[in-house]
C-alpha positions in Angstrom: 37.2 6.3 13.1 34.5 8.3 11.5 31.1 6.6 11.1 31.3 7.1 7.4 34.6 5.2 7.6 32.7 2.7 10.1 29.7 1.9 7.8 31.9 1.8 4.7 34.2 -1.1 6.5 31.0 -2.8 8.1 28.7 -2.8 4.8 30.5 -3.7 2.0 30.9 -7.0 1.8 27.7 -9.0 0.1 25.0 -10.2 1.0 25.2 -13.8 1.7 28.8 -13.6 0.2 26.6 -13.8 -3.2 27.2 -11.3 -5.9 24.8 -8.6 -6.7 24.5 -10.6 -9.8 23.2 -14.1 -8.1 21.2 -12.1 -5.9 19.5 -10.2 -8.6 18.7 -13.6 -10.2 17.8 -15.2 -7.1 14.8 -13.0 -6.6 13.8 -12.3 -10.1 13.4 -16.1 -10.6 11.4 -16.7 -7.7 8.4 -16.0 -8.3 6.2 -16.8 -11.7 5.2 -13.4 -12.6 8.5 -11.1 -11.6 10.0 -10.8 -15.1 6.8 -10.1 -16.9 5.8 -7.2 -14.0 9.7 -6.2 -14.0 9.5 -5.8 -18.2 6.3 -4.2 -18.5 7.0 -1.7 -15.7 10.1 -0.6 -16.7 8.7 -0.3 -20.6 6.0 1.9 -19.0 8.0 3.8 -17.0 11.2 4.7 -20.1 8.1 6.4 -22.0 8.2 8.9 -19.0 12.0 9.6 -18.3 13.0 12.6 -19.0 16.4 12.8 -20.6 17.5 16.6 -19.5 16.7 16.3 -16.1 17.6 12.8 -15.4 13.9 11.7 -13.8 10.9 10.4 -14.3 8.0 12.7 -15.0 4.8 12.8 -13.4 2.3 10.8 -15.9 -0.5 13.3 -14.9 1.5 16.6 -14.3 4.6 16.7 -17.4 6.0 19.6 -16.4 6.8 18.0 -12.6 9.0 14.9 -11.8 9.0 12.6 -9.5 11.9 12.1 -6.5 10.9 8.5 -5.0 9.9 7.0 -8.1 12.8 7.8 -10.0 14.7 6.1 -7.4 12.4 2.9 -8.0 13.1 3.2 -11.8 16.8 3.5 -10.9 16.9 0.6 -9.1 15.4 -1.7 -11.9 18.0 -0.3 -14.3 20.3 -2.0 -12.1 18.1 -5.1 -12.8 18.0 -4.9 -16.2 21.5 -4.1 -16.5 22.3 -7.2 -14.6 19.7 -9.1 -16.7 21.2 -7.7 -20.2 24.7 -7.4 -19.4 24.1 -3.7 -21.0 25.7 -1.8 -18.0 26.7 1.3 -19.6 24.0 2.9 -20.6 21.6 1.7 -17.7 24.3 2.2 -15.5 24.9 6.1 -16.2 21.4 6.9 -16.4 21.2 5.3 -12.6 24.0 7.4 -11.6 22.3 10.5 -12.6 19.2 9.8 -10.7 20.7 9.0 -7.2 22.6 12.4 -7.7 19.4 14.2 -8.6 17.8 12.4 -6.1 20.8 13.1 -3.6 20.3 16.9 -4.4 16.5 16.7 -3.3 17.0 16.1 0.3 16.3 18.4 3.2 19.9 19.1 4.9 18.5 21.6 7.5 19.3 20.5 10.9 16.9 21.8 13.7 14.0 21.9 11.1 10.9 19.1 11.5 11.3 18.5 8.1 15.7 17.5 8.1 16.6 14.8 6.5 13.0 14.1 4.1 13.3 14.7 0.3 11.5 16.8 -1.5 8.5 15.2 -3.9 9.2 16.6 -6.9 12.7 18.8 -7.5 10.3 21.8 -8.7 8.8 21.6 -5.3 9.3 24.7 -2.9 11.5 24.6 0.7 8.8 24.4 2.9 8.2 27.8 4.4 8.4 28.8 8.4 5.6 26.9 10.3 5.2 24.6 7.1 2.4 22.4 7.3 3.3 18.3 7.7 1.8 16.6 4.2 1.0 20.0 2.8 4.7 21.5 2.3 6.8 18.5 2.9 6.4 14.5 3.4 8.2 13.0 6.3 7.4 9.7 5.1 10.0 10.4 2.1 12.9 9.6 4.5 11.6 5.7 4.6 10.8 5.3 1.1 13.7 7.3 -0.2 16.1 6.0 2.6 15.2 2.6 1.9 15.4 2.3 -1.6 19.0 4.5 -1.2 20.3 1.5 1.5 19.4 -1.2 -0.7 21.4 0.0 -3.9 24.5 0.6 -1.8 24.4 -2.6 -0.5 24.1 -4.2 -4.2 26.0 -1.4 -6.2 28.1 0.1 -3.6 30.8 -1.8 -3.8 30.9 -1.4 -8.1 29.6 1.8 -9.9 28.0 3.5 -7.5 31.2 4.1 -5.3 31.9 7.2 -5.7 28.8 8.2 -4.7 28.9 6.0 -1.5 29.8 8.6 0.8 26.9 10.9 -0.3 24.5 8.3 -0.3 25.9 8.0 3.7 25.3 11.0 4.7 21.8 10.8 3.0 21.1 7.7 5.2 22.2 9.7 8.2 20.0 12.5 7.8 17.5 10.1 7.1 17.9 8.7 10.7 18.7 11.6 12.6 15.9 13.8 11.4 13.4 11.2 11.9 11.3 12.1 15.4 11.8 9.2 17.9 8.0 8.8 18.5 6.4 10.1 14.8 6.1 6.8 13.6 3.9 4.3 16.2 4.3 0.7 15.5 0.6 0.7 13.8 1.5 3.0 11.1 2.7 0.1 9.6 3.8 0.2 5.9 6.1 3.4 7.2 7.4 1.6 10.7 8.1 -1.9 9.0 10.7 0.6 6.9 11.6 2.4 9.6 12.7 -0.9 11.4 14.6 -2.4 8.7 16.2 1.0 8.0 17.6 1.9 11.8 19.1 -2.0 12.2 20.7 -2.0 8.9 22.2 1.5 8.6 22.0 2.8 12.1 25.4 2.6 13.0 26.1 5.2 10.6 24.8 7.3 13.4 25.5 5.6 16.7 25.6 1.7 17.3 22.8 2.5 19.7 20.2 3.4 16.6 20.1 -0.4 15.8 19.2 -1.3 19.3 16.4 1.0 19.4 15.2 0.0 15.5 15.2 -4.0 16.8 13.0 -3.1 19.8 11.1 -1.1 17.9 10.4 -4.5 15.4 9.7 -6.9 18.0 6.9 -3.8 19.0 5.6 -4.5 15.2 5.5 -8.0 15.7 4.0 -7.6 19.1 1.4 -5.5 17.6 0.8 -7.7 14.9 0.4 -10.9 16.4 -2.1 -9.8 18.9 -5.0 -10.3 16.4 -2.6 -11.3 13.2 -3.9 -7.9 12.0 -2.3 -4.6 11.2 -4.0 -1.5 12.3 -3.8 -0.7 9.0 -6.0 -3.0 8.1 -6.9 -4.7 4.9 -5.3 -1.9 2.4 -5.3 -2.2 -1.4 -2.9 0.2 -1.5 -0.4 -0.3 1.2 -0.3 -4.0 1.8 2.0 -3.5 -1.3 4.4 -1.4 0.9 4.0 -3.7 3.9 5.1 -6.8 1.4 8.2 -4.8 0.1 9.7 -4.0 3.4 8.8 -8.1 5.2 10.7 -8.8 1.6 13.7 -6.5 3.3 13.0 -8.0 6.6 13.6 -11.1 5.0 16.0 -10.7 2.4 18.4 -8.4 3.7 18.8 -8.4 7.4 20.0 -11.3 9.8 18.3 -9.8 12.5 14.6 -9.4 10.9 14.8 -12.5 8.9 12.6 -15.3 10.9 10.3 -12.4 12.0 9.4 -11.2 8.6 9.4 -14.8 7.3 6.4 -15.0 10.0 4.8 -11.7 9.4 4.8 -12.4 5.7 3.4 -15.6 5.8 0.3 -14.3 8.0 -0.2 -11.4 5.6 -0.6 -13.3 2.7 -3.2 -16.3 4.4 -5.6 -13.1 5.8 -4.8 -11.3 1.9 -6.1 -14.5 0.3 -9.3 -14.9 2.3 -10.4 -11.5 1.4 -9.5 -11.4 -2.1 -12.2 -12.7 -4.7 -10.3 -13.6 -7.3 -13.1 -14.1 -9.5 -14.0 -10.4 -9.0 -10.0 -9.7 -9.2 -10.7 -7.3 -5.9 -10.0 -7.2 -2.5 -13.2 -7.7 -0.3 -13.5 -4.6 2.2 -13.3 -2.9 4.7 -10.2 -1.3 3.9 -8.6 1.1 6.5 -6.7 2.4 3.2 -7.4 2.7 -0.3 -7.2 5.0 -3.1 -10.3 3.2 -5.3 -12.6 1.0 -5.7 -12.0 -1.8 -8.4 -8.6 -2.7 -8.4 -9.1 -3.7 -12.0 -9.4 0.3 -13.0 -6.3 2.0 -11.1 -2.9 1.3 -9.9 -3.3 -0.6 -6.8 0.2 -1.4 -4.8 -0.9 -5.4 -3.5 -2.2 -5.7 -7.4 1.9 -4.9 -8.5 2.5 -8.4 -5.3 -0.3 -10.4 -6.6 1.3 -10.1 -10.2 4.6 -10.5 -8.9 3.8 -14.0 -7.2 1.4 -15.4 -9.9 0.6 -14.0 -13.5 -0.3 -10.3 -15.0 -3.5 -12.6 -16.2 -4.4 -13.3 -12.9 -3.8 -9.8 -11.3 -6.0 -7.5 -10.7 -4.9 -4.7 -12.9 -6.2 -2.6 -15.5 -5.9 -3.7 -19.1 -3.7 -1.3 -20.5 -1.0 0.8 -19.2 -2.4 4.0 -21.1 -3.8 6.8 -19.1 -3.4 5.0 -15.3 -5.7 6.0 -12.6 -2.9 6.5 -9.6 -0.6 5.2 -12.4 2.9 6.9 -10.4 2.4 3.6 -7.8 3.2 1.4 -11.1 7.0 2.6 -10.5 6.7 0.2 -8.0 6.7 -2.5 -10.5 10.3 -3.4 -10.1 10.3 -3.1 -6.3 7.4 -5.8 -6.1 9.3 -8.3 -9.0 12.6 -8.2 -6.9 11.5 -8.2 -3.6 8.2 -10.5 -3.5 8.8 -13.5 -1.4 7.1 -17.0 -3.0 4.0 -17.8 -1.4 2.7 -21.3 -0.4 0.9 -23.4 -3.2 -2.5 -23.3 -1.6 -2.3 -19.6 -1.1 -1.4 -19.1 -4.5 -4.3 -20.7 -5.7 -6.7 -18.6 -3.8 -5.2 -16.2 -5.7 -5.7 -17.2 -9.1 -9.3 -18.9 -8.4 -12.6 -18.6 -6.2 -13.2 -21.9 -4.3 -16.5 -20.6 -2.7 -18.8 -18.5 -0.9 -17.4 -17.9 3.1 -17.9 -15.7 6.1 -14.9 -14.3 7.7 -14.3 -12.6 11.0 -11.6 -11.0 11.7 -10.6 -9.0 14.9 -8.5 -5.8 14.1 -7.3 -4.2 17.8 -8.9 -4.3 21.0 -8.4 -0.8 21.5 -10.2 0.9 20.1 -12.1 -2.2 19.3 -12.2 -3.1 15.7 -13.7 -5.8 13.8 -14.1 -6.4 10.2 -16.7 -8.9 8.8 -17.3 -10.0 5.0 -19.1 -12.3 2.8 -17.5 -13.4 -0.3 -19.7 -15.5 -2.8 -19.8 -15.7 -6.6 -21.7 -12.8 -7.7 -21.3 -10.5 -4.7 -19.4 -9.3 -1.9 -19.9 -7.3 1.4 -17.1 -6.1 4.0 -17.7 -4.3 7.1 -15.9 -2.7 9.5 -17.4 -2.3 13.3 -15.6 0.3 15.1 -15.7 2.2 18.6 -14.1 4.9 17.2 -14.7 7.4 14.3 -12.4 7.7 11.4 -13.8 11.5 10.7 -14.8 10.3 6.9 -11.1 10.6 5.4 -11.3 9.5 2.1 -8.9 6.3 2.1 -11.0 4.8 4.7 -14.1 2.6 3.9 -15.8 0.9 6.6 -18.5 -0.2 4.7 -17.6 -2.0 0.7 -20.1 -3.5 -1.8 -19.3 -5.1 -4.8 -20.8 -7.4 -7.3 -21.2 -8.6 -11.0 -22.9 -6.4 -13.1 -25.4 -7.8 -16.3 -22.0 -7.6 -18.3 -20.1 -9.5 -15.9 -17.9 -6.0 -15.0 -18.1 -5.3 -11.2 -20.5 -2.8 -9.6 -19.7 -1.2 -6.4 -21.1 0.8 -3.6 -18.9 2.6 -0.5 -20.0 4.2 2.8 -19.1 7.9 3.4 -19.9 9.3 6.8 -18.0 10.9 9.5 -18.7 9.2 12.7 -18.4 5.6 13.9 -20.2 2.9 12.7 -20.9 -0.5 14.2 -22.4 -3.5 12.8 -23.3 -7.0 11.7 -23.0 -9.2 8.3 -25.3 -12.3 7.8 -24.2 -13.0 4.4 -26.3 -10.7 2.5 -28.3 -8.8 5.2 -26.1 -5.9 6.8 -27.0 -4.4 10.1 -25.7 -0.8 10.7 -25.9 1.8 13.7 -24.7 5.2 12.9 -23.0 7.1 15.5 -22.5 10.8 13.8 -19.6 13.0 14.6 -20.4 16.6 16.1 -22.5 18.8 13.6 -22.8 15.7 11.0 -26.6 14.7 10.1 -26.1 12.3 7.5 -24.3 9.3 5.7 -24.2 9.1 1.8 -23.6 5.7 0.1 -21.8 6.3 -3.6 -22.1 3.9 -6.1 -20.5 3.1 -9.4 -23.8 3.9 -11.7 -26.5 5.6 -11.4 -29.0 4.4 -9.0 -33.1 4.6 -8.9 -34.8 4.9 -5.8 -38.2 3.3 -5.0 -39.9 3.4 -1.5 -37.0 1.9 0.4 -35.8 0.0 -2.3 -32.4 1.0 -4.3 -31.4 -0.2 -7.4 -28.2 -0.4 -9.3 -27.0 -2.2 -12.8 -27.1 -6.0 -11.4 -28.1 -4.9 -7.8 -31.1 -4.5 -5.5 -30.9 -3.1 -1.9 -33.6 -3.2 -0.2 -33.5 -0.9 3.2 -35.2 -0.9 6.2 -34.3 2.5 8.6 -36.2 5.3 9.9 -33.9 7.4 8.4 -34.8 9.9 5.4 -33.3 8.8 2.3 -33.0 10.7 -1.1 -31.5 9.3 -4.3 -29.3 11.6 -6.7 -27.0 10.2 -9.5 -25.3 8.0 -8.5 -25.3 8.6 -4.5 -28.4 7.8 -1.9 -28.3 10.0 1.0 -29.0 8.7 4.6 -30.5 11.9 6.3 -30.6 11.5 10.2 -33.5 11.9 12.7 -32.1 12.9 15.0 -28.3 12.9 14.3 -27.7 12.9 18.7 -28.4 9.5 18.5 -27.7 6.2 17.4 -29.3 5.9 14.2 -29.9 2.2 12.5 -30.1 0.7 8.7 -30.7 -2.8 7.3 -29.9 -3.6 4.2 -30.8 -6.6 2.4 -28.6 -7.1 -0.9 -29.8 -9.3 -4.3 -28.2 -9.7 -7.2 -29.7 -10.1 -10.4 -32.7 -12.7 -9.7 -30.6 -15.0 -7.3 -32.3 -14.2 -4.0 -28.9 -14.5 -0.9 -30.7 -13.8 2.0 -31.7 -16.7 4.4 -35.0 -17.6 5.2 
């Protein structure tokens, strides 16, 4: 028997021996918020489809279109369709995307990049010594293969059949060109995909794949429950993507169930002591993120907070017109239909601040990482301590500030050094040691405004910091420069932080 044969015997019965209909419904209804995210999503994202070549176009580049986010608008057609009883039309226009989508994907056995999908359709084959991120994204094989696994099990069986055994062979170059070892169990939103992927489709390749994708899940868990911390720690941005695949964990595979259910319920108790929802942000540090106040860009966990309680109560920005990082908000059917319910008293963290707290929170033992934050009404401080250097990439912020500005908007101030940085947080008074990489001299902290600078005193709309350091610093716009004496060294800043005339710091 061929494995396509195999996979199309073994997969096509439903879930739960519920129709896709009654599992549509199921998760739809579960959750306050879903149909409101799911409508408004979807709304947003019909403006953008492109009707001659059957995909969604980039909302900041026209003239390119978009392979994995098409496939998330496909797959809330099939929602809607199911919701409406419209098929037809939603229907075809589904159709046409998984082809596209089909068409986009590397078949080039032997090649590092086999079995990924190209971004956009206009993008090039990646040349002869292509570069990983720069010429192709192998990360595209779990977010593509995914999305591709979970509309054959809901539509395989009804429209989509005849293009079942395409969408097979898809999932098999998915698996087989994926490198054994790319993916550690710490890169987390891509392994908890990875996982779910290799145990639910593997024996499209050999029944062995789904042995080795279990293991490789209990290695997640492991991981996770050392600390009940990912090492992708704290993320704005792809928490989201760790809360749609524990959904598949949960949702869609007998094997993963109880240790999603687990994982998930963990996630959510560290996501609501960090979040202020008063602030409607996520308190640093974030290993992750793509901006700073989730209330002006497209954040992936604001699409989950929506999901499980109200568009009024999620941090997202007012109107869907001219999104910062607006292509994440394709996710917006993803996170309606796959969002598990959260307990009550989570949910209300959620929805309202209770009051001010200290939190500690041990991230891995190796290197050591801890965070720290201090969330009170007006203001809040995170900070990462870490043995190790992150060399200054941009989605990584070891050091957040944000408070309430005199018009009650949120103010906001970030770290950016390359080096490690260890630490202590007393509720307003931060303790820092710089530890520069090679050839760095300084550390620059960015704010949201302007700043002035007087003697070792910095302020910002609704803010004072007042530093004590050694260091040279030098105010311009709206950045304040730390400049090193010596950058060989260990190099130390406190920082005292008051907002508006309500004086934090103890005695």
């Amino acid at each position: 028997m061929s494995k396509l044969q195999n996979v199309n015997n073994t997969m096509t019965s439903d879930i739960h021996s519920k129709t896709t209909r009654e599992i549509t419904s199921r998760q739809l209804s579960a959750n306050s918020g879903a149909q409101s995210l799911m409508a408004v999503s979807m709304a947003w994202m019909d403006s953008l489809y492109d009707h001659d070549q059957h995909m969604l176009r980039h909302p900041d580049q026209p003239k390119q279109h978009m392979v994995r986010e098409s496939l998330w608008y496909a797959l809330g057609l099939v929602f809607e369709s199911l919701q409406t009883g419209e098929r037809d039309a939603r229907i075809k226009r589904v159709v046409e995307i998984v082809s596209n989508v089909l068409a986009c994907q590397y078949n080039t056995p032997g090649k590092i990049w086999h079995g990924t999908f190209k971004r956009a359709p206009q993008e090039s084959d990646p040349p002869d010594g292509a570069v990983i991120w720069k010429d192709y994204d192998p990360n595209w094989r779990q977010f593509v293969g995914t999305i591709l696994l979970l509309l054959r099990r809901l539509e395989g069986h009804l429209v989509l059949t005849r293009l079942v055994p395409a969408i097979d062979a898809a999932l098999i170059r998915c698996i087989e060109g994926e490198p054994v070892n790319r993916v550690p169990p710490g890169y987390t939103n891509i392994a908890l995909m990875k996982a779910w992927l290799e145990i639910e489709a593997g024996d499209l390749v050999d029944a062995s794949i789904q042995a080795r994708g279990l293991s490789y899940a209990h290695k997640i868990r492991e991981a996770f429950c050392k600390h009940n911390a990912f090492a992708e720690y704290n993320s704005p941005t792809y928490y989201g993507i760790n809360f749609f695949a524990l959904g598949l964990w949960q949702n869609f595979s007998d094997d993963l169930e109880e240790m999603g259910r687990e994982i998930n319920t963990r996630l959510w108790a560290d996501v609501a002591r960090f979040y202020h929802a008063g602030m409607k942000n996520l308190c640093g540090p974030w290993s992750r993120s793509y901006g700073m106040d989730m209330q002006h860009y497209v954040s992936a966990l604001s699409l989950w907070i929506w999901a499980v309680t109200e568009k009024s109560a999620a941090p997202f920005p007012q109107s869907t017109s001219d999104l910062v990082h607006g292509h994440d908000f394709c996710l917006g059917p993803i996170a309606a239909f796959s969002a598990v319910a959260i307990d009550p008293d989570i949910k209300e963290r959620l929805t309202s601040f209770e009051q001010s707290q200290i939190i500690s929170q041990q991230i891995s033992s190796d290197p050591l990482r801890k965070a720290e934050a201090y969330l009170s009404p007006n203001l809040m401080i995170g900070l990462e301590s870490s043995s190790r250097s992150f060399h200054g990439t941009d989605q990584y912020h070891p050091l957040t500030i944000h408070w309430l500005k005199s018009d009650n908007a949120v103010g906001w101030c970030r770290l950016r050094f390359k080096g490690s940085t260890v630490g202590s947080l007393n509720q307003n008074i931060l303790e820092l040691k710089f530890t520069a990489d090679p050839q760095v001299t300084s550390a620059s902290l960015q704010f949201s405004d302007c700043i002035r600078l007087d003697a070792l005193s910095v302020s910002s709309d609704g803010l004072t910091m007042t530093l004590k350091t050694g260091c040279q610093l030098e105010a311009d716009g709206n950045n304040l420069t730390i400049t090193f004496p010596n950058s060989l060294r260990e190099n130390a800043v406190s920082i005292i932080c008051k907002v508006d005339d309500q004086e934090l710091a103890r005695s």
